[in-house]
C-alpha positions, 0 to 999 in steps of 0.5 A: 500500500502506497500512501501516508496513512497506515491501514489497520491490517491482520499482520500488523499485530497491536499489543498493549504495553502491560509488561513494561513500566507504567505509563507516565502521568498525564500519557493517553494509554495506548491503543486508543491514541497512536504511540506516535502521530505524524502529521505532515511533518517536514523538516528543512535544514538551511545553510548558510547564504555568503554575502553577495550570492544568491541563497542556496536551493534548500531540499527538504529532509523530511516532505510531508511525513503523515503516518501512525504508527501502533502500541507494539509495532515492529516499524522498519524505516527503509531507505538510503542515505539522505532519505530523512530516516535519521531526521525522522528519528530524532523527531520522534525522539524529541531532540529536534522539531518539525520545520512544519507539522506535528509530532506526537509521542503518546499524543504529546508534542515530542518536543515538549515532553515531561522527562517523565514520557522522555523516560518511556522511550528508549533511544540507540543513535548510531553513536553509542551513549557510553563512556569508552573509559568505564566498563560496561557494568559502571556505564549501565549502573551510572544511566540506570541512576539517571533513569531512576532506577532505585539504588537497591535494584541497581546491580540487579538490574544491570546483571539481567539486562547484560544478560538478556543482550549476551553481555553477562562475560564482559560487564567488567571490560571497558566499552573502549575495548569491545568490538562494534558489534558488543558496543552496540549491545551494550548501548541497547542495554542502556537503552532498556533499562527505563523499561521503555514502552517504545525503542527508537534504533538508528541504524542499530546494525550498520557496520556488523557482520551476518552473525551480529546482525542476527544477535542484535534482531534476535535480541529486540525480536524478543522484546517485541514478541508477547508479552512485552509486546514492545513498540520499535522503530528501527532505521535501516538501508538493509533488507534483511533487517527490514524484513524483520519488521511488521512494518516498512516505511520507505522514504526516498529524498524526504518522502514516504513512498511506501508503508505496509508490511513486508509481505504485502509489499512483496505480493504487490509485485507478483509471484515472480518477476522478470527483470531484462536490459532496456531494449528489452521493455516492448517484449514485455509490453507486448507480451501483456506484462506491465513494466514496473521500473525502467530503465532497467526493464521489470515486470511481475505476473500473476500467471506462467503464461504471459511471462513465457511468452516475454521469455521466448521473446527475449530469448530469441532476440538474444536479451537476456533476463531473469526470472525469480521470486520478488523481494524486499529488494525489488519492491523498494527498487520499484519504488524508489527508481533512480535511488537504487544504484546510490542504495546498492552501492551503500550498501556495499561499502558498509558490507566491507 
């Protein structure tokens, strides 16, 4: 589904926050106000003009974001570098404010929430908030005095959470000492020790290898699962990670251009689609399919016999293609169009 207004949707799951701390005073409980509101939100960064010259052109980081995202949704913000994911996010979070629109978190002006709702929420910038000359355990104590976590249940609450995200063997280290993949971790821990109703990740496994990855997911997966049923919005230029989600929203130059779940934004391209070089896009066209992306031709069917036909078109005019199942990939190529080749080329260097 394409638009700026989520739909209520059977695989979209709505789960009350019981099982976190209770909700702060003056906070609407969740489900029957949004966990977060979005309304038109637009956010402009102006440079600075030089005297004598003309003003320079000002492109909107966010352009008229409207979305509502659910008490324990699992939303993954897809997109490239520069397509306002970020900005989004510490929106959200309150750090900065819309240029024009609202932004609401428990239906409260983000920007002017009590420490109380600030407290409901957990944060993880793509900058760790840890002190790399303490150790994990001295970090984790310090923030969960900030956080109000009384005295007594301190320790306590630092073993449990070390070992929820598998750091329970390197509380005594220095943060400056782990890897980023550790670093990352404990800087989650952080995060949760309020027991926050909603966790805000930027980027939260950009730079990590296959095996971190799957640790880091694995571990907000199980938070999100009942019965916490925690709310998380997550950014990410990857799949696989998006795929996780319950939720994508594809922003592309500031824009949402997509917003539905992974599924349902697969199954819209088809059971299968062709992708072919440009010379290609008449046979596909004549053959009855319709091309979803040029230049690079694309097209997705729902039936064998109109892509045979495209086949043994192309193949006997010796272009080549190829056939296979859609993916997260495809859909947010089709999407986005031309940011594609900026995308896939991000996505490698972060590989390295």
């Amino acid at each position: 589904m394409t638009g700026s207004r989520e739909t209520d949707r059977p695989d979209a799951p709505v789960m009350d926050a019981r099982h976190t701390a209770p909700l702060p005073k003056g906070v609407q409980k969740a489900p029957s106000v949004p966990i977060v509101d979005l309304e038109s939100v637009s956010r402009v960064f102006r440079g600075r003009t030089r005297v004598g010259h003309e003003p320079a052109k000002v492109k909107p980081a966010l352009d008229g974001v409207t979305a509502r995202l659910k008490s324990g949704q699992w939303i993954a913000l897809l997109g490239a570098n520069g397509s306002g994911k970020s900005t989004l996010l510490r929106l959200i979070a309150g750090v900065d404010a819309p240029t024009s629109g609202s932004v609401k978190l428990f239906g409260i002006d983000a920007s002017r929430a009590s420490t109380s709702v600030r407290r409901a929420m957990g944060v993880v910038f793509q900058s760790a908030s840890l002190d790399p000359l303490l150790t994990v355990r001295e970090n984790l104590a310090a923030h969960a005095a900030i956080f109000g976590v009384p005295s007594g249940d301190i320790a306590k609450r630092v073993e449990a959470l070390a070992a929820e995200v598998g750091l329970q063997k390197r509380l005594n280290d220095r943060v400056g000492t782990l890897s980023g993949g550790l670093m990352r971790r404990a800087d989650l821990a952080r995060a949760l020790l309020p027991e926050p109703h909603i966790l805000l990740l930027d980027e939260p496994v950009s730079g990590l290898d296959a095996q971190s990855i799957a640790g880091f997911l694995d571990t907000i997966a199980r938070r999100h699962a009942p019965p916490r049923g925690m709310t998380i919005v997550m950014s990410t230029h990857q799949f696989e990670a998006a795929a996780r989600a319950d939720r994508v929203m594809m922003l592309d130059g500031g824009r949402l251009v997509a917003d539905d779940s992974p599924a349902a934004l697969v199954r819209a391209l088809g059971q299968r689609i062709i992708t072919t070089e440009p010379a290609g896009v008449d046979a596909l066209r004549n053959a009855g399919l319709e091309v979803l992306h040029a230049p690079t031709a694309t097209a997705g069917w729902g039936t064998v016999e109109p892509a045979e036909r495209a086949a043994a078109e192309l193949t006997r005019r010796g272009i080549p293609y190829q056939i296979a199942p859609p993916t997260l990939a495809d859909a947010y190529r089709l999407r986005t169009g031309a940011q594609l080749d900026r995308f896939h080329a991000e996505v490698k260097e972060r590989a390295q």
